[in-house]
C-alpha positions in Angstrom: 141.0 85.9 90.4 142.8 83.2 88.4 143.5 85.1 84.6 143.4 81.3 83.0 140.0 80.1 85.1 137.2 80.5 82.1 134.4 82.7 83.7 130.8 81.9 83.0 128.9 84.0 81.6 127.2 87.1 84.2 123.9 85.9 82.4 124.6 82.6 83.2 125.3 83.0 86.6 122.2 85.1 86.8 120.1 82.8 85.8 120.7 80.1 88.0 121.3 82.3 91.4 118.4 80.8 93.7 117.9 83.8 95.2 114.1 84.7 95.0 111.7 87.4 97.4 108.6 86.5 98.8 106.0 87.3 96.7 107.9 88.7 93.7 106.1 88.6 90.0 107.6 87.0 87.2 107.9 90.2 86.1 109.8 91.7 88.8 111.8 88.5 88.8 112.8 89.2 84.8 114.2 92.7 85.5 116.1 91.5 88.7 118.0 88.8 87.1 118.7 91.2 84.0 119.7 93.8 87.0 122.3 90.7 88.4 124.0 90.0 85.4 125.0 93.7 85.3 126.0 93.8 88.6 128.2 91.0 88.3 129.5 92.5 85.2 130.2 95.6 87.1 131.6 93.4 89.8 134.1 92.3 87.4 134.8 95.5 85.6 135.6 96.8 89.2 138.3 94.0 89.7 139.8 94.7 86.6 140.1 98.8 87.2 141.9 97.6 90.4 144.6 95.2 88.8 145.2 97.8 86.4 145.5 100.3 89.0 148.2 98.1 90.8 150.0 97.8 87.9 150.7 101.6 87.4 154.5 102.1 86.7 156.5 104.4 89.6 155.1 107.7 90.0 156.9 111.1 90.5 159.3 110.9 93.7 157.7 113.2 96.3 160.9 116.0 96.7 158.6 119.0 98.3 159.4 120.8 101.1 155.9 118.8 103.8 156.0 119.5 107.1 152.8 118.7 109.1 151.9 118.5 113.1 150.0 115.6 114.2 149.2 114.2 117.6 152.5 113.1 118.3 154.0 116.6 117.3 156.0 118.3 114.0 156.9 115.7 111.7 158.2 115.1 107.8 156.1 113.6 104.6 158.4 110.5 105.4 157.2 110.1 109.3 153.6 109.7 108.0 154.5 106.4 106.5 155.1 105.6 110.0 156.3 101.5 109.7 154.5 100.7 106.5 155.1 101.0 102.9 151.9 102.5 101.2 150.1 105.8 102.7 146.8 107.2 101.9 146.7 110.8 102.2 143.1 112.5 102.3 143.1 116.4 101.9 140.1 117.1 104.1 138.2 121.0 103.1 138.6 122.3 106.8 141.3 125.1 105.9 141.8 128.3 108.3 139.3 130.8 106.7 136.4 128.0 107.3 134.3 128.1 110.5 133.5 124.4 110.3 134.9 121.5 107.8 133.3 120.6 104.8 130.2 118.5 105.4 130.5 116.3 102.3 134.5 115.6 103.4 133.2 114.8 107.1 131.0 112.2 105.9 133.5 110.3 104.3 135.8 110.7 107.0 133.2 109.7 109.5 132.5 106.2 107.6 136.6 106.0 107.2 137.2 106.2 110.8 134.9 103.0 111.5 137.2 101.6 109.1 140.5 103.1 110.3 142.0 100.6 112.4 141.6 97.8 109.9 143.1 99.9 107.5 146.0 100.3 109.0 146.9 96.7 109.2 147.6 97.1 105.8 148.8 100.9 105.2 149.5 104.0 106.8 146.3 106.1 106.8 146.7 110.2 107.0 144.0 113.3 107.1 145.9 116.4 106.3 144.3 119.6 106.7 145.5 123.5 106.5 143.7 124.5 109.8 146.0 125.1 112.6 146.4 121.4 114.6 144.9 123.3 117.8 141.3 123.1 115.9 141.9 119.8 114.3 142.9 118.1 117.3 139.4 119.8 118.8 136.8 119.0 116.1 138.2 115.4 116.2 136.9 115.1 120.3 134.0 116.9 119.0 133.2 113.7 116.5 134.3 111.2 118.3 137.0 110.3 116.2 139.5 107.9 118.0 141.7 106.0 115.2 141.9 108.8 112.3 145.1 110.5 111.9 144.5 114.2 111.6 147.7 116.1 110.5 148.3 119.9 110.1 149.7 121.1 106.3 152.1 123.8 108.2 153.2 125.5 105.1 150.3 124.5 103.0 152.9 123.1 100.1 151.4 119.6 100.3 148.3 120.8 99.7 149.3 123.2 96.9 150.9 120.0 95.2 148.8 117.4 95.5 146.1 119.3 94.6 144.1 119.8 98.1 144.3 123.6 97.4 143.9 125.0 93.6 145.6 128.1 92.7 142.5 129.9 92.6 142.2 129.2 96.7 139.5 126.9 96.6 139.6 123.3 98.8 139.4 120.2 96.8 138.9 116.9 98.8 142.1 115.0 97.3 143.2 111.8 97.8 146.6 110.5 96.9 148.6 106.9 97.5 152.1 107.0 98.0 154.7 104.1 98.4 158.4 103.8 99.5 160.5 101.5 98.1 163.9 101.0 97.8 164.6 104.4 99.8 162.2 106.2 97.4 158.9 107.8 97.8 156.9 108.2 95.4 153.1 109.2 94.3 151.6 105.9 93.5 147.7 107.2 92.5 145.2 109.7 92.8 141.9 110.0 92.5 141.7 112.5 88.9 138.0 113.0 88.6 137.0 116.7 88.1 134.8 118.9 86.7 136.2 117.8 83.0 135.7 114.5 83.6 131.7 114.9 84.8 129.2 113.0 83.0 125.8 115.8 82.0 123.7 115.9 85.2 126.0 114.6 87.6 128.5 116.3 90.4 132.2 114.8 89.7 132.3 111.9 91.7 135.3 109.5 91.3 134.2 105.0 90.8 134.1 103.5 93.1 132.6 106.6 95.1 134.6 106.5 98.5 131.4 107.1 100.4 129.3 104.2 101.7 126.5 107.0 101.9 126.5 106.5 98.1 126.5 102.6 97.6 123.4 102.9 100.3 121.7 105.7 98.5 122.6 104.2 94.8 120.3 100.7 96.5 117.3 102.5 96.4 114.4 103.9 94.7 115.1 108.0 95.7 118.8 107.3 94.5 121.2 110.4 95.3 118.9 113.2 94.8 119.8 116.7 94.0 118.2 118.9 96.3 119.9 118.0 99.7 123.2 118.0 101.2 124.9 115.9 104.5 124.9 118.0 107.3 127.8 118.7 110.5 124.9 118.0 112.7 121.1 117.0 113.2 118.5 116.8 115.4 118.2 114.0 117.5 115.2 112.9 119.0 114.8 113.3 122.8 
């Protein structure tokens, strides 16, 4: 967005949007063109949350000791940049003393890996997890997964420092952005939404949520709900 182009106002824009439902009220139409001019508001405030992110000063170099195993064997924190310059690391809850991955964590990933491929015209995309690669590598084919990276933590000290594993021994699903520039990497961002940070009633959740299962639910009447929970599988009709 041009920072010199004057913006109208979201009520203004509202207000002439031509959008209109069959057989809406005037009443209904009041609240929805109210409703717009917040969303475009929020549209905007969304924008402006992402320059600011871009312009973060450098982060911390990364110095740890990070070996992981992926599909194309052992490797360094470095070799998961592969050829680009930016990497997305998701710490996905599917250590060793868990029978099956978190379901929450699989949902996410499952609407990343539709998205995977296009990501990764643009940056280098990474799962790590402290499960042995053997059962990675395995619950991958079971999902279907082609274009997500899955990666083995070997020594579990990326996920002690970027905060996939709390001291306590509990799984956090963490996601940090790293760059390398001029010969140094460096952490870039990271989502820091916690329990702290938690509005009354809610679970902590980070803006934008990084779940399209949200942005769906958020659309509708039921919104989130607090009595139910995604699942690892479901029945299917015959």
């Amino acid at each position: 967005m041009n920072e010199t182009q004057a913006l109208k106002s979201a009520a203004e824009l509202a207000r002439v949007d031509p959008v209109r439902i069959p057989n809406e009220s005037a009443e209904y139409r009041a609240a929805r063109t109210a409703l717009l001019a917040e969303e475009i508001e929020l549209r905007r405030h969304i924008e402006r949350v992402a320059a600011q992110r871009r312009a973060l000063p450098p982060g911390g170099p990364v110095i740890g000791d990070y070996r992981f195993e992926g599909e194309d064997g052992p490797t360094d924190f470095a070799g998961l940049f592969g050829d680009k310059q930016t990497l997305g690391v998701y710490s996905y809850m599917f250590g060793p003393e868990r029978a099956r991955p978190c379901p929450m964590c699989t949902n996410t990933l499952g609407a990343w890996e539709g998205n995977a491929a296009d990501i990764g015209q643009r940056i280098s995309l990474a799962v790590v997890a402290r499960s042995p690669f053997e059962r990675l590598i395995a619950w991958k084919k079971e999902r279907g997964w082609r274009d997500l990276r899955l990666y083995s933590d070997l020594n579990g000290a990326y996920s002690r420092d970027y905060f996939g594993l709390l001291p306590n021994g509990s799984e956090v699903p963490a996601f940090n952005v790293f760059t390398r520039r001029d010969g140094t990497i460096r952490h870039f961002w990271s989502g820091e939404m916690t329990n702290k940070t938690a509005d009354p009633g809610q679970d902590p959740r980070g803006a934008p949520d990084p779940a399209p299962l949200w942005m769906v639910l958020d659309s509708t009447p039921e919104g989130r709900g607090a009595d139910w929970y995604p699942k690892l599988e479901y029945q299917r009709p015959d």
